[in-house]
C-alpha positions as CSV (number, residue, x, y, z in Angstrom):
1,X,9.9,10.2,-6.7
2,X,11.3,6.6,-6.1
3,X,14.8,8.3,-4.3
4,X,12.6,10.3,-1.7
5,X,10.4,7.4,-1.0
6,X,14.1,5.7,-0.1
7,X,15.6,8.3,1.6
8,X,12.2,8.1,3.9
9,X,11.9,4.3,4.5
10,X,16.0,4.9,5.2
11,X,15.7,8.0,7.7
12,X,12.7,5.6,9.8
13,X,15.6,3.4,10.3
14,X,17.8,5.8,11.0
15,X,20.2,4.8,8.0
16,X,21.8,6.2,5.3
17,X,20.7,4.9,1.8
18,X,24.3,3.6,1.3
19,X,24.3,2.2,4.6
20,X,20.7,0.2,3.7
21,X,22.0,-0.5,-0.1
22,X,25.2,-2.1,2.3
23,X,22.9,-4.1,4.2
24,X,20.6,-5.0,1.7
25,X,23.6,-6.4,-0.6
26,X,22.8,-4.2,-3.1
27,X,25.3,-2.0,-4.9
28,X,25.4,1.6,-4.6
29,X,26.5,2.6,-7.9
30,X,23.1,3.8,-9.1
31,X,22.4,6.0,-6.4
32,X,22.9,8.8,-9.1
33,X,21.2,7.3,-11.8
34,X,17.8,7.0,-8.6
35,X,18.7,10.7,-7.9
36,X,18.0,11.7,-11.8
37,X,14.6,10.2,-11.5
38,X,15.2,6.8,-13.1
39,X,14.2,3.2,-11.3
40,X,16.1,0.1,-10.3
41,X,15.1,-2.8,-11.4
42,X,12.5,-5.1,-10.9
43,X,14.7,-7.7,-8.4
44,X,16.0,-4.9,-6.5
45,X,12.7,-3.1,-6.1
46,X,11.9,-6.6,-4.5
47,X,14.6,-6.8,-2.5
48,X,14.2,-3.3,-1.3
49,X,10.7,-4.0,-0.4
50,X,11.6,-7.1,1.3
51,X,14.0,-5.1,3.7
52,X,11.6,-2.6,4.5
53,X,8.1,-4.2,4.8
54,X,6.7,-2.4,2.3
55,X,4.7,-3.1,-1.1
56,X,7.0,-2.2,-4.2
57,X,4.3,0.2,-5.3
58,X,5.0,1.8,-2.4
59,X,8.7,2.4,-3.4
60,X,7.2,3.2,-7.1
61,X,5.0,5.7,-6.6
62,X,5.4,9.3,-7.0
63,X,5.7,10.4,-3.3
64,X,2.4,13.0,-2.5
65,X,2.5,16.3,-0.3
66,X,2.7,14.2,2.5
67,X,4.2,10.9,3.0
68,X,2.8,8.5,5.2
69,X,4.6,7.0,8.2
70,X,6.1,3.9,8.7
71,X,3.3,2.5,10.8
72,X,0.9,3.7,8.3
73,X,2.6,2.0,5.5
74,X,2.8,-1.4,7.8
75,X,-0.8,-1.3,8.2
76,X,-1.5,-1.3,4.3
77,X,1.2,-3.8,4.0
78,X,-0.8,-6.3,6.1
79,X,-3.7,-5.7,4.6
80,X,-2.4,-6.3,1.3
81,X,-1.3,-9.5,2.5
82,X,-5.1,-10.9,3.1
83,X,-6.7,-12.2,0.4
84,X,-9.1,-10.2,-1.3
85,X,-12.2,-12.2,0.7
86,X,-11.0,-11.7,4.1
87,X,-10.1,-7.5,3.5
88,X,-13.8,-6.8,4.6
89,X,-13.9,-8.2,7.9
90,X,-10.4,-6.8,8.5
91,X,-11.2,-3.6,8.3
92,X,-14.6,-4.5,9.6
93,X,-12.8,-5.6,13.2
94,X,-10.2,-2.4,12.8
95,X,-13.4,0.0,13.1
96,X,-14.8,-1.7,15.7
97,X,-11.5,-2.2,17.5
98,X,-11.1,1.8,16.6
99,X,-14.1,3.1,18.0
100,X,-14.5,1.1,21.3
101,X,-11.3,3.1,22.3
102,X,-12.2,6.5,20.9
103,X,-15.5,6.5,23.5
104,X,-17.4,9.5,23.3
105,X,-14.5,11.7,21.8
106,X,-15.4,13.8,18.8
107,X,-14.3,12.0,16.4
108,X,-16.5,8.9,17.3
109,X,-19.2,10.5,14.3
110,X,-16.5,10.1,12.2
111,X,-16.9,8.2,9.6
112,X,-14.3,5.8,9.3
């Protein structure tokens, strides 16, 4: 749910959601309303995801068994930001970069 997602992305920062609503300039009169379920709207999804780095479908989604960490979300966030023709070779270069510091660990069969 969108509120747990926040309360995440807040706890990273070590910050209460009113305190990132606060320093976001957003209001904190939904929180309640985010509680039951229900999501903001589309300009403060944006703002939201402005402030912390992410994609909004990040704040959107249904939040899984296990959410991902901050640096794991930064890393999907960049490569969103690549266009579409340049994704390859990024994550061509990351699997290179990858294994050349794994070595001969187990993991190096791995496919990545």
């Amino acid at each position: 749910m969108f509120y747990e997602t926040l309360q995440a992305l807040c706890a990273e920062r070590k910050l209460s959601v009113s305190a990132a609503l606060k320093i976001m300039g957003l209001s904190t009169g939904n929180l309640g309303y985010w509680r039951r379920g229900h999501l903001p709207s589309g300009d403060v999804l944006r703002t939201m995801s402005r402030f912390f780095g992410v994609p909004v479908d990040t704040l959107t989604k249904s939040a899984s068994s296990e959410m991902l960490t901050h640096e794991q979300v930064r890393l999907l966030h960049l490569y969103d930001l690549l266009p579409a023709e340049e994704r390859a070779q990024a994550l061509l270069w990351f699997e290179q970069f990858v294994r050349a510091r794994i070595g001969d660990s187990p993991y190096e069969q791995t496919q990545i």
